[in-house]
C-alpha positions in Angstrom: 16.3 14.3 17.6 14.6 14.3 20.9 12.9 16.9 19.8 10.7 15.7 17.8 9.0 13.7 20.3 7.8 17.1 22.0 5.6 18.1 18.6 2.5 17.7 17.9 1.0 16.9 14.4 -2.3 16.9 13.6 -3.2 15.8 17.3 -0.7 12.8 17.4 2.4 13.3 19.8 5.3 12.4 17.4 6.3 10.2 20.1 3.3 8.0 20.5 3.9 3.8 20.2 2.2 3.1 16.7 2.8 -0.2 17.3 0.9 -3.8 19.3 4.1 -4.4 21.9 2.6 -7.5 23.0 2.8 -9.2 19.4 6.5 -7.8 18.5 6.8 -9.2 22.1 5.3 -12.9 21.1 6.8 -12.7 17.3 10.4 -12.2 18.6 9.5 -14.9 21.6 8.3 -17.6 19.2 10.9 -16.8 16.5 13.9 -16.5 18.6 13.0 -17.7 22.3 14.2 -14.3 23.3 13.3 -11.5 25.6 12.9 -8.0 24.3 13.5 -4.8 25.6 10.8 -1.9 26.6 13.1 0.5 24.2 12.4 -1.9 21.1 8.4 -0.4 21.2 9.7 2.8 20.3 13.0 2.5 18.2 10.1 0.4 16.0 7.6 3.4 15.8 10.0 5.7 14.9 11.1 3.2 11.9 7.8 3.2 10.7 7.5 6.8 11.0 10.0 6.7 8.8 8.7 4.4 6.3 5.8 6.1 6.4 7.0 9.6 5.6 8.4 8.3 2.4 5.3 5.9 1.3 3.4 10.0 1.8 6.2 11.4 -0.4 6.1 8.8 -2.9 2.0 9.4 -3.0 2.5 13.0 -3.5 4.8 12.3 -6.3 2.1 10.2 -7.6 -0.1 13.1 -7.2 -2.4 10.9 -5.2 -3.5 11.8 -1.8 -3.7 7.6 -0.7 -0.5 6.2 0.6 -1.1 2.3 -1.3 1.4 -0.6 -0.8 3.5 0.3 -3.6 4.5 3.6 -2.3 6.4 1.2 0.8 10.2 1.0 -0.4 
């Protein structure tokens, strides 16, 4: 799995944050008065990696080339 962190698509490193730490920091802070971990950045980027990969799939299907809300499962 590591691996996948090491390629490169379209200029993006596969393991690159795609997401604000600071406000999944305050959310789970305000929500829960807990801490959270440096590891949560990137389990969460790679979940929405994931959710992403199937809202493109459910676009091709489509046979539309924009990902729109309703492609999210």
């Amino acid at each position: 799995m590591h691996d996948i962190f090491l390629k490169k698509k379209k200029g993006i490193k596969m393991s690159e944050i795609l997401i604000v730490s600071s406000k999944v920091k305050s959310y789970i802070k305000s929500k829960g008065d807990m801490n959270t971990a440096a590891s949560v950045s990137e389990a969460l980027s790679d979940k929405i990696r994931e959710v992403c990969d199937k809202a493109m799939e459910n676009a091709k299907k489509a046979k539309r080339k924009t990902v729109r809300d309703t492609d999210i499962e």
